[in-house]
Structure formats: C-alpha cells, structure tokens
DRENDO-1510 file (C-alpha; in Angstrom, 1 decimal, always signed):
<recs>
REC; n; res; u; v; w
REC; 1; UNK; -1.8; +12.7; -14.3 .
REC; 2; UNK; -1.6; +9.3; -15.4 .
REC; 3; UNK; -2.0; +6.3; -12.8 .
REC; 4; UNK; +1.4; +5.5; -12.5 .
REC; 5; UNK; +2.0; +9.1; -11.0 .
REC; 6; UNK; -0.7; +8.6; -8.7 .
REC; 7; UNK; +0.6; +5.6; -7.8 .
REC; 8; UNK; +4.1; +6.9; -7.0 .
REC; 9; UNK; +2.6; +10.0; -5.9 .
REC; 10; UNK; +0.6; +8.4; -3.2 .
REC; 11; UNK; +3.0; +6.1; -2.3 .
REC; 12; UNK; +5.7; +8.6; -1.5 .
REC; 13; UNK; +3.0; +10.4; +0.5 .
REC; 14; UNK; +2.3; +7.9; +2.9 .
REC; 15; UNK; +5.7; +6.6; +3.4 .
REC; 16; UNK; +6.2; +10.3; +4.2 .
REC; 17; UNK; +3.4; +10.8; +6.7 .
REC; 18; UNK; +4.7; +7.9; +8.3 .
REC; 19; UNK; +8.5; +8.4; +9.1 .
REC; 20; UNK; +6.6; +11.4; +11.1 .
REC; 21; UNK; +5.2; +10.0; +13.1 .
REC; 22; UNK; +1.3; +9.8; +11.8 .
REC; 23; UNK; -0.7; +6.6; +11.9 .
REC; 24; UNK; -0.9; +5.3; +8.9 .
REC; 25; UNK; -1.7; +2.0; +6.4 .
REC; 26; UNK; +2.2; +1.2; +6.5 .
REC; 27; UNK; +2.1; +0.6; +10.0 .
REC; 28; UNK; +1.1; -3.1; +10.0 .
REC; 29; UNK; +2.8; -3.8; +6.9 .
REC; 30; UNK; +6.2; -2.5; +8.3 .
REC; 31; UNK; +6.3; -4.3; +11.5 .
REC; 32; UNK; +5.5; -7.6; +10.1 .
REC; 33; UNK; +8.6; -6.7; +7.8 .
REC; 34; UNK; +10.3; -6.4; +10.7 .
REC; 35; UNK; +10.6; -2.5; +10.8 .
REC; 36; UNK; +9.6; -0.8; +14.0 .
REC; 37; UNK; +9.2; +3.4; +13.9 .
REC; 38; UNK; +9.1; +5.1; +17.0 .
REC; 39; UNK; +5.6; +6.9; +16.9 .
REC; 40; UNK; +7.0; +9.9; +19.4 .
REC; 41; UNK; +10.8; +10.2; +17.5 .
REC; 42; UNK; +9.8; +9.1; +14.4 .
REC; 43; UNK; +13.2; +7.3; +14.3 .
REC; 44; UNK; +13.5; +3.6; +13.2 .
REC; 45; UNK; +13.6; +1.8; +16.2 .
REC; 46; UNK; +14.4; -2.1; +14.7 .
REC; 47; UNK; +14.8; -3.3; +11.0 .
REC; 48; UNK; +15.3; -6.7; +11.6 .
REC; 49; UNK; +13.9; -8.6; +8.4 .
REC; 50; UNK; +15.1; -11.9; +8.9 .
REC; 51; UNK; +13.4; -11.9; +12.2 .
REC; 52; UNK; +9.9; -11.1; +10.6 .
REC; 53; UNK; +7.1; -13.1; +10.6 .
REC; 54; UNK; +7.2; -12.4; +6.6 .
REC; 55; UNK; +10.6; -13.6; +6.3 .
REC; 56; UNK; +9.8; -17.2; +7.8 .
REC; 57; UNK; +6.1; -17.4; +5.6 .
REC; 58; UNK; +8.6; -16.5; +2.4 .
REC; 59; UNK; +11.5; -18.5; +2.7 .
REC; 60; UNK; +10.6; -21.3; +5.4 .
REC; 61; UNK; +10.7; -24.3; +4.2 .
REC; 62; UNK; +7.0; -24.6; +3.8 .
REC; 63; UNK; +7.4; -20.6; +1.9 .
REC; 64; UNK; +9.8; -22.1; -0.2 .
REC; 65; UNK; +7.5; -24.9; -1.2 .
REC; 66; UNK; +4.7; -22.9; -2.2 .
REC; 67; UNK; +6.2; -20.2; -4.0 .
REC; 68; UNK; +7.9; -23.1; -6.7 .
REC; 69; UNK; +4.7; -24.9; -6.4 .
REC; 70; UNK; +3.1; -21.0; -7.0 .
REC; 71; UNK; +5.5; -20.3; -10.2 .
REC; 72; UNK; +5.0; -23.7; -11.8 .
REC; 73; UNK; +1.1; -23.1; -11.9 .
REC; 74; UNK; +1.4; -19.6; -12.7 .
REC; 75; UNK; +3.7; -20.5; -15.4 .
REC; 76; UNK; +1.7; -22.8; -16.9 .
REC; 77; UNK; -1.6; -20.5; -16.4 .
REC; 78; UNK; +0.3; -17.7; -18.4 .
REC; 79; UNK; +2.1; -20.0; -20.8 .
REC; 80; UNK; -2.1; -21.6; -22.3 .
REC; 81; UNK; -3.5; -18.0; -22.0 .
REC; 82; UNK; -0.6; -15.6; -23.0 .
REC; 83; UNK; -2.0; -14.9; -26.2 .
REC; 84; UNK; -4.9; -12.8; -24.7 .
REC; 85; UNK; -3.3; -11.9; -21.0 .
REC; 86; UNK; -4.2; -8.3; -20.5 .
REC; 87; UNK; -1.4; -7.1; -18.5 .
REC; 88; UNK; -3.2; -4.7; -16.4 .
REC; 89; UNK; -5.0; -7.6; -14.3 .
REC; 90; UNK; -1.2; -7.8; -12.9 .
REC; 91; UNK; -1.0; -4.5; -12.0 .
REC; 92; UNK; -4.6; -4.8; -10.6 .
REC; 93; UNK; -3.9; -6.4; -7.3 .
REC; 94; UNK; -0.3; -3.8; -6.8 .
REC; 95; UNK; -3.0; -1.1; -7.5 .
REC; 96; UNK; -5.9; -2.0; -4.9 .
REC; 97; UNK; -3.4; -2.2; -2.2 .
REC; 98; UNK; -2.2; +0.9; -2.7 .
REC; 99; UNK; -5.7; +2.0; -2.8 .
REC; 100; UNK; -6.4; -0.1; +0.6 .
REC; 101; UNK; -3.2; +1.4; +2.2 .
REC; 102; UNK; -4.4; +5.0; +1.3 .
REC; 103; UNK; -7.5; +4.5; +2.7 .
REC; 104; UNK; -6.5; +3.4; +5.5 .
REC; 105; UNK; -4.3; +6.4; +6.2 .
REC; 106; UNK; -7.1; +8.6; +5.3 .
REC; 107; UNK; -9.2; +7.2; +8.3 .
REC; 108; UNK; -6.2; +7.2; +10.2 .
REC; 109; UNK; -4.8; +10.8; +10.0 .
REC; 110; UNK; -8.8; +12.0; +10.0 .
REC; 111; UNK; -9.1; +9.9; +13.7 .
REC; 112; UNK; -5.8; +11.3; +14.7 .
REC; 113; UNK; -6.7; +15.1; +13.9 .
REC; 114; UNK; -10.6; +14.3; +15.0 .
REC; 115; UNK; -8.7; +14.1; +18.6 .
REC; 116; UNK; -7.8; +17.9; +18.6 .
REC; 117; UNK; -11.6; +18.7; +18.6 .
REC; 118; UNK; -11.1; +21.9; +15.9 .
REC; 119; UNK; -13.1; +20.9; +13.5 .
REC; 120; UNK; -11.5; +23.5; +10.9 .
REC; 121; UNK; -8.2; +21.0; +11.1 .
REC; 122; UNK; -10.6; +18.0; +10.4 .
REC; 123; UNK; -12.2; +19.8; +7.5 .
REC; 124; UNK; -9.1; +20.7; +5.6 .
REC; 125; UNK; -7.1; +17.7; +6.0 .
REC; 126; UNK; -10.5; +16.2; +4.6 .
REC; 127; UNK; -10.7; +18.1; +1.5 .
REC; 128; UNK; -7.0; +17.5; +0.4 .
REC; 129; UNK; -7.0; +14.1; +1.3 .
REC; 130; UNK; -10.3; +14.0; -0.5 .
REC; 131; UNK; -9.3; +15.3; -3.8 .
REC; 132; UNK; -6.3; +12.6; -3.8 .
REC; 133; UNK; -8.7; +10.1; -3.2 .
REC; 134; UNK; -10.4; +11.9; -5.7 .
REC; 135; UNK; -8.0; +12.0; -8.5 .
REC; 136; UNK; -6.7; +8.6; -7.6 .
REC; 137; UNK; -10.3; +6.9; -8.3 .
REC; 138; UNK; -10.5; +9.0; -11.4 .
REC; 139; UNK; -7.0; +7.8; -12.8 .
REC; 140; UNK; -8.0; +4.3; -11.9 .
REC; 141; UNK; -11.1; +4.8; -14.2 .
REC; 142; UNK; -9.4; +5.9; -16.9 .
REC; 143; UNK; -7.3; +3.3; -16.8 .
REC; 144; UNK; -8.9; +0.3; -16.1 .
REC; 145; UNK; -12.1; +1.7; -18.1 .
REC; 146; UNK; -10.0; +3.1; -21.5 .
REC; 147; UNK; -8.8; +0.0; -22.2 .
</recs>
C-alpha cells in the first residue's frame, strides 16, 4: 500500500478509536478546535470553533497579520526556488503529524488496556498496532527514500 493509503488509512483509524471513547492523539487537537467528546458516551459534547483557542491564534488580528506576512515570504521563498522544490518536503510536515498523532494513540490505547492487568489484551493490541506502525514506517521509506 502506497503512503497515501496509510495515511488515510491511519487517519480514519484514529478518528474511529476516538468517537469511542479511547484515548487518543486527537484528543488535544480536538479540544483546542473547540470539540469536546464525552469519554463515557462517546457523544460530542461542544463543537464550538469560534470559541477555540485556534480560532483567535488564526484569525485575530495578530493571526491575521502573520499568516499575510507568512504567504508573502512563502511566496517569495517558492517563487526564487520553484525550479527545484521537491514537493514531498510539503507533504513532510502533514506526514510526521500523522505519524506523531499515531504514536501517541499507540501509547495511549497500550496505557489504557495495560489498566486491565491481562497481559494477553496488551500483547495483541501490541502486535496489530505494531504492524501499522510497521507498515506505516515502511511506506514512509519508500517514499521519502525512492525518490
């Protein structure tokens, strides 16, 4: 599977494992969104974006201010090296915090299951979230490194 798959594949995964309920990555990422899921229900309990501590660093008026100040550098960084931009240092950073997210659920889910004391349940969710990792790192390699 190609690292686009593992990227979607992934992604789905953990957004999956976390509307039930499990601790994952997207915890910290969805509350300061502005997105609160009830850990017992696993039922949104707020969405309130424009309320978010993301929403005021993006568009207040100092957000604002950096990201034209952000474009107009980046736009002048692309325009003198276009000729030679490899396009997969853009996908690099979307790629690493995927990576950093899946991790973290990894830990998260092994702590959570670690609390049953069976170590048969800690050994299995272990080897299949293992092999993702797995298969993830080895997509990555292939395409970062067959270039």
């Amino acid at each position: 599977m190609k690292l686009g798959g593992w990227v979607v594949t992934l992604s789905a995964m953990i957004i999956f494992l976390s509307l039930l309920g499990l601790p994952t990555g997207l915890n910290s990422i969805l509350t300061s969104v502005g997105i609160t899921i009830s850990p017992t229900t696993s039922e949104v309990v707020t969405a309130d974006i424009e309320q978010s501590t993301i929403w005021d660093s993006i568009f207040g008026t100092t957000g604002i201010l950096i990201l034209i100040i952000g474009s107009a550098v980046g736009s002048v960084i692309v325009g003198l090296f276009g000729k030679g931009y490899d396009v997969s240092l853009v996908y690099a950073p979307f790629i690493v915090t995927i990576g950093g997210i899946f991790a973290s659920t990894f830990w998260g889910i092994i702590s959570y299951v670690k609390g049953f004391e069976q170590l048969w349940m800690t050994s299995i969710v272990g080897l299949i979230f293992g092999v993702l990792g797995l298969g993830f790192a080895m997509a990555c390699l292939d395409y970062f490194g067959g270039r």
